[in-house]
C-alpha positions as CSV (number, residue, x, y, z in Angstrom):
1,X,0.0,0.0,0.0
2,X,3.1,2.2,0.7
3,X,4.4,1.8,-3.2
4,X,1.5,2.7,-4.4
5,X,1.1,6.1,-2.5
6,X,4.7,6.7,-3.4
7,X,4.2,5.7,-7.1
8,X,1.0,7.9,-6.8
9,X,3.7,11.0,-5.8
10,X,5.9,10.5,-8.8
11,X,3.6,10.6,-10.9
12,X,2.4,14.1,-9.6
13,X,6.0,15.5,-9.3
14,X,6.7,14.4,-13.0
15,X,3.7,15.9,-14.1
16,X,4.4,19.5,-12.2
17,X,7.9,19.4,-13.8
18,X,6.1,18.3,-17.5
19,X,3.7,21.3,-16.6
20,X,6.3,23.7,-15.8
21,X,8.5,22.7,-19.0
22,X,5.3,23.8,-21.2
23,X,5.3,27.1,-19.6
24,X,8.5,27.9,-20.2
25,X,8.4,26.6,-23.9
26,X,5.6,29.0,-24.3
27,X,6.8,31.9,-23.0
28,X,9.8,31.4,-26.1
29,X,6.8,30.4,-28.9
30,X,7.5,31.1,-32.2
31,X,5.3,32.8,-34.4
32,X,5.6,33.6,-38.3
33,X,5.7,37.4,-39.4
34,X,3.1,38.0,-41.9
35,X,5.9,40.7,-43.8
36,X,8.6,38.4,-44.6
37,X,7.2,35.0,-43.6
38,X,9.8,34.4,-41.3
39,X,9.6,33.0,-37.8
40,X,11.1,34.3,-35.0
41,X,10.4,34.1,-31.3
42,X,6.8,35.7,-29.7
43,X,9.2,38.0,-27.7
44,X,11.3,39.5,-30.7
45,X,7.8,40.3,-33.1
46,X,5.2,43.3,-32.6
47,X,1.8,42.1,-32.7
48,X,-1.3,43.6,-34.4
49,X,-4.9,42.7,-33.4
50,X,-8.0,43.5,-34.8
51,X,-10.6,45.7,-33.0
52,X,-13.6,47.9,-33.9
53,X,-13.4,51.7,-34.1
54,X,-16.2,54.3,-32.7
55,X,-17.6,54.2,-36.2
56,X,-18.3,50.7,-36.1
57,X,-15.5,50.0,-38.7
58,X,-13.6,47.1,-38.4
59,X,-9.7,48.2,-37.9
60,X,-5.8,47.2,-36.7
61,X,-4.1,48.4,-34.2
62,X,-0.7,47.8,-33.1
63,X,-0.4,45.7,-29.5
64,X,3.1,46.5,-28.3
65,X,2.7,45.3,-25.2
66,X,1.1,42.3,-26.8
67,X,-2.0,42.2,-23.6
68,X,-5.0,42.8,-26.3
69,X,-7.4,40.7,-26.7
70,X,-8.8,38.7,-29.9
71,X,-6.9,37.3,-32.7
72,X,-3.3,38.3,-33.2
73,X,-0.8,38.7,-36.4
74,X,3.0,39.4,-35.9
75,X,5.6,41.5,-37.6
76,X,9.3,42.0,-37.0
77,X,9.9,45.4,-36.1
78,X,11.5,46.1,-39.2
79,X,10.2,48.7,-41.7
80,X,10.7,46.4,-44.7
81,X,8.2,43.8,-43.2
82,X,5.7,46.4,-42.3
83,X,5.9,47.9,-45.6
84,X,5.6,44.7,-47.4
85,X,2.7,43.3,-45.1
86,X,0.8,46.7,-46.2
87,X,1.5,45.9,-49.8
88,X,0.9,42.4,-50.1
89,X,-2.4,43.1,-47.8
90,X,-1.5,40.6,-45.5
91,X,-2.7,42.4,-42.5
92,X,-6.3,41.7,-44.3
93,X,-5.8,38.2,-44.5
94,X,-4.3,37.6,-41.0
95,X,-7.0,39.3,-39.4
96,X,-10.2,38.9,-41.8
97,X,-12.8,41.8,-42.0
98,X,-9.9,44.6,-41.3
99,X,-10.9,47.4,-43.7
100,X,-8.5,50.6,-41.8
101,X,-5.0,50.5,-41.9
102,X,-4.0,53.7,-40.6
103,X,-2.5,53.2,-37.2
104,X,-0.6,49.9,-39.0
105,X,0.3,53.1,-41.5
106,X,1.2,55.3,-39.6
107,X,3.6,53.4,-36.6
108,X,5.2,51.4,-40.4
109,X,5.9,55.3,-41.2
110,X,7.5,55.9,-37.7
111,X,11.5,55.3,-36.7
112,X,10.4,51.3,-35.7
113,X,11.7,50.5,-32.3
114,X,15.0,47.9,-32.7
115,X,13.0,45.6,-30.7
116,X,9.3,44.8,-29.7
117,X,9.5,45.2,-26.3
């Protein structure tokens, strides 16, 4: 009966460690950059997210601190992949319905930060 409650606490402990392994291979997930198509890790990308304006038009807006929430698409924070998600109109196929562009516009326009966070 002993072995079985110890059996029954290895079990546990190697799950808790399995758990805590996930966590930290989430907090490095890698996701694809709809400019350039490359992947990178979550923490070196700037992430745009779709949202509705006052007007009731359906719009992106740029999620620095990557907290937003609904559906997300990622860009390095390099001018060249902004400008060539913009002209591709890949921000409109990564987040379906988005019809403005202008704070996506407008922060591509900007000096881009050397790194998302």
């Amino acid at each position: 009966m002993v072995l079985k409650q110890h059996e029954g606490t290895a079990e546990l402990v190697k799950k808790a460690v399995a758990a805590q392994s996930e966590a930290t291979e989430a907090k490095n997930a890698v996701r694809t950059c709809i400019g350039c198509r490359g992947t990178s890790d979550r923490i070196q990308l700037v992430r745009l997210v779709r949202s509705t304006s006052a007007s009731g038009e359906t719009e992106a807006l740029v999620d620095v601190a990557r907290r937003m929430p609904g559906r997300g698409a990622w860009l390095h924070p390099n001018p060249d992949c902004w400008k060539l998600a913009i002209k591709r109109r890949a921000v409109g196929r990564a987040l379906p319905g988005v019809t403005k562009l202008s704070d996506v516009e407008v922060f591509a326009q900007k000096n881009l930060p050397l790194s998302a966070e």
